[in-house]
N, C-alpha and C positions, 0 to 999 in steps of 0.2 A: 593602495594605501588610503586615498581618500574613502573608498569605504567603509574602512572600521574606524577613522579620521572620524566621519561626524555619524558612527555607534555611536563611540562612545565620549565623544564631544557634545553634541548636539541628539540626542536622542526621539525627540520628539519632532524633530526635523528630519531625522531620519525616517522614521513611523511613515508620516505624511508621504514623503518623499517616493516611500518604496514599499507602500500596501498592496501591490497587487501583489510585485516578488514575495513578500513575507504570508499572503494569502497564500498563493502558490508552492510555498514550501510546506503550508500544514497540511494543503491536500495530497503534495507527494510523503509527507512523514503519515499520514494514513494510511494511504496506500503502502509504505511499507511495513505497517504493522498488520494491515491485512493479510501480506505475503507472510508476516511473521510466524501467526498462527499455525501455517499451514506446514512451515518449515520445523517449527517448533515439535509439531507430529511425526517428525520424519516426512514429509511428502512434499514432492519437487512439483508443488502443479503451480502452473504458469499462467492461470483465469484469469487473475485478477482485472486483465482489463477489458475481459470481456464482462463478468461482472458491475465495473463501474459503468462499461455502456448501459448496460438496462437499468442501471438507478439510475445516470442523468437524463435519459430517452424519457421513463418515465414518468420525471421529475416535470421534465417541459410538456409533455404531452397533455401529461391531466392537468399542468396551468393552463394550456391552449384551449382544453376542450370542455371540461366541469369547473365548477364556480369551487373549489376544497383550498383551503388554505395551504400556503405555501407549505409549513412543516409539516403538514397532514401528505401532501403529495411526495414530498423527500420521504417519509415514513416509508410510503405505499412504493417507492422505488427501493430501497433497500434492503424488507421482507421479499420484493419482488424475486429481487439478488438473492435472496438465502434459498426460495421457494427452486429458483432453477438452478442454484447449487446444489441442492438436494436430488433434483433430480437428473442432472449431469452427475452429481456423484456415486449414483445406484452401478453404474456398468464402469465409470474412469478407475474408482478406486482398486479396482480390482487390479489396473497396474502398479508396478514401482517403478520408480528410480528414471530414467532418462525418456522408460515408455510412459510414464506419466507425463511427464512435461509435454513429449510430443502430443499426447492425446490430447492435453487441454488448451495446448496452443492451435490443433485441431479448432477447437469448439471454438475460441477467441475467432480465429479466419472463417468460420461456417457462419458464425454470430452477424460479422461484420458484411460477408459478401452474399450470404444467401438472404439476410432478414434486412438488418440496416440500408443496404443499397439497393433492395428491390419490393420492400412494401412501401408502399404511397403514405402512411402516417408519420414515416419515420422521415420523410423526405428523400426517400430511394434516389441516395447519394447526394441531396443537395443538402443537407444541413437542418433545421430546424431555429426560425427567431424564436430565443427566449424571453416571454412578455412580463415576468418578474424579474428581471436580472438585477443586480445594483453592488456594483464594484467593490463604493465604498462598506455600505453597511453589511456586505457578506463575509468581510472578513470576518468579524465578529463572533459567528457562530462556529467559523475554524477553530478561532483562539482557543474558544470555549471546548469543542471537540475533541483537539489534540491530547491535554492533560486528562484529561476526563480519561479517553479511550485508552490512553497511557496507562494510566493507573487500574484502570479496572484490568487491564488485559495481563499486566506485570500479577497484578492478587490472584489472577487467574492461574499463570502457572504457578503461583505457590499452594493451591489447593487440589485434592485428590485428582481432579481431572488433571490440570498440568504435570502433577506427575504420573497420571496415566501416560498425557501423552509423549512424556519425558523417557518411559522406560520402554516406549514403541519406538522412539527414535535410537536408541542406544540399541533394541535387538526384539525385533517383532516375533519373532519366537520362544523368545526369554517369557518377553511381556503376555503372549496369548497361553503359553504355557502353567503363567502363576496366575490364570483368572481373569484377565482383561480381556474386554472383549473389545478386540482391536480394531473390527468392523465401524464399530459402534462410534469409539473414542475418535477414529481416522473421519467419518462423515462428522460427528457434532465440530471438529478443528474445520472442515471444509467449508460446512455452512456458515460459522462464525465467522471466517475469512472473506465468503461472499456478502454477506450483510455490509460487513463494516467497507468492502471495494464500494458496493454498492451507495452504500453514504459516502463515501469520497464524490464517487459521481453525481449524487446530487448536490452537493456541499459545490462542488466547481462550478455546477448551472447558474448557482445565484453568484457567481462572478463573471459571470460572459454571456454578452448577447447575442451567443450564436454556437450552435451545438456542432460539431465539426466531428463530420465519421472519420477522419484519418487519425483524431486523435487516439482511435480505441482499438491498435492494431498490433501486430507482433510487434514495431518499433517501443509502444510504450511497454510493450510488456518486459520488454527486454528492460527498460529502462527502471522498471520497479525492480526485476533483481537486480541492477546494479546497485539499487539502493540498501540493498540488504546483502548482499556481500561484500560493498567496500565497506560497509557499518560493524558488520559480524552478525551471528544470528544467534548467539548465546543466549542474548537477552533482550526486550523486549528494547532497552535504548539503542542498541547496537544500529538496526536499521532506519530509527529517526535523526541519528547524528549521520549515516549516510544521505538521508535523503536532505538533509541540510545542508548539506555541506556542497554535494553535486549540484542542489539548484542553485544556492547562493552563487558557486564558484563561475560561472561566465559575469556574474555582475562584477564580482571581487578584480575580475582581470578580462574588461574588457575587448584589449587586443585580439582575445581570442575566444569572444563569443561569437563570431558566425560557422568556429570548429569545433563547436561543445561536445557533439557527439565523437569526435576525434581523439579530445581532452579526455571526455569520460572511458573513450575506450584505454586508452593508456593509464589512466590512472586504477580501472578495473586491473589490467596485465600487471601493473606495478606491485599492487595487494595479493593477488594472487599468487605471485613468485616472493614475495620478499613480508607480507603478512596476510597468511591464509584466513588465521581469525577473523581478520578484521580489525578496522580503527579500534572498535572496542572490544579488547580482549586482553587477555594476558599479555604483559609489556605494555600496554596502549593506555587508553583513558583510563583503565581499573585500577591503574598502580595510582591515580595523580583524581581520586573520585573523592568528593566534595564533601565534609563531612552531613549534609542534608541528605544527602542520596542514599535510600536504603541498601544496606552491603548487600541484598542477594540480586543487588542490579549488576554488580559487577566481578563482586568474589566468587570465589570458587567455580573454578571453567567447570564445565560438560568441555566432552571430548568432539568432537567437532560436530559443525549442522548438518542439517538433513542433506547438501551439496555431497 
């Protein structure tokens, strides 16, 4: 209770207070809008946290080693991200549905233990100090990122492409049958998906002095669809009110933050059996939506996510 105690008492005391946690939550609402994209196509691929390794690796690396400004180096890690989503997606995409996921959770454990842990640049397992890092002033460019990438990403499915890739999730036979070319439509969602992991990962570097390979493993990956299935995948807020809510909640109830991943398992099984949609879907946030929020955030379901 004293959390939402001094929200919405004290605001700016809160801010202060709890800038890393509210940093932290715009880098995991990125990361699930990166997963969004991809679900949005129909496709269950699981990258994303292999993705955001090679934006933060290469985020700190070209600070370490060329004189390039910080958002020139987060650039050059993010294309990085889309460049090797492209090209992991030439032979992945050719799976679906569960063989997808394995395969890219593949590439996330190949990522991690055959490159990160055994070349000498990356710190072959010991980590990497980040020599820009600065706690305070990174949040900033979060704030700035979250809505920004919110909004372009939501306009995105309202235009021919999203509903390209709208009617490849509903029936990829349908859709390649009236003229889409599904190949096409399935790689621009994947590489779109990598870019924006990949600016997650660099967006995290200028909050922490110290680059850690266990953060970029199946545990987080897993943790990014939790954030997109206890949210819903209908639409584009569904997986940022999951990933808000899942980080916030060990701060919310203390007692039981040293069992977060315990919590979030349970509350995943809960959603699952008693609201497949998701927090936001039908019955949920969409019936009680703000009259600011445009209706095609929440009205009118699609028939279930790429899950």
């Amino acid at each position: 209770m004293d959390f939402f105690i001094q929200l919405f008492t004290d605001p700016v005391g809160f801010y202060n207070q709890h800038e890393l946690l509210i940093a932290q939550i715009g880098i995991n609402a990125i990361l699930a809008i990166s997963l969004f994209v991809t679900f949005y196509s129909g496709q269950l691929s699981l990258a994303n946290a292999g993705f955001m390794a090679i934006g933060a690796y290469t985020t700190v690396i070209l600070s370490l080693y060329l004189p390039f400004p910080l958002p020139v180096n987060m650039l050059v890690g993010a294309v990085l991200a889309g460049l090797l989503g492209l090209v992991v997606g030439l032979p992945v995409l050719r799976l679906r549905g569960v063989f997808l996921a394995i395969a890219t959770i593949g590439f996330v454990e190949a990522l991690r233990l055959g490159v990160i842990l055994n070349v000498p640049i990356t710190g072959e397992g010991q980590g990497l100090k980040n020599p820009t890092a600065d706690p305070l002033g990174g949040i900033v460019p979060i704030l700035v990122s979250l809505p920004v990438l919110s909004y372009l990403i939501w306009r995105l499915t309202r235009t021919r492409l999203g509903q390209a890739w709208s009617a490849i999730r509903e029936d990829e036979l349908a859709a390649s049958s009236n003229g889409i070319n599904v190949p096409l439509y399935k790689m621009i969602a994947f590489v779109i998906g990598a870019v924006i992991a990949g600016y997650a990962g660099a967006l995290e570097t200028h909050i922490n002095f110290f680059v850690d390979p266990t953060e970029y493993g199946v545990t987080r990956t897993i943790q990014i669809l939790t954030f997109a299935v206890v949210g819903g995948t209908t639409n584009v807020f569904g997986p940022i009110v999951g990933a808000v809510f899942l980080t916030a909640l060990p701060e919310i109830v203390r007692q039981f933050a040293s069992y977060r991943d315990v919590v979030n398992g349970i509350i995943l099984i809960l959603v699952i059996i008693f609201r497949p949609q998701g927090i936001v879907g039908r019955g949920g946030l969409a019936l009680i939506r703000p009259k600011w929020l445009p209706a095609s955030w929440s009205a009118r379901e699609r028939p279930a996510s790429a899950l």
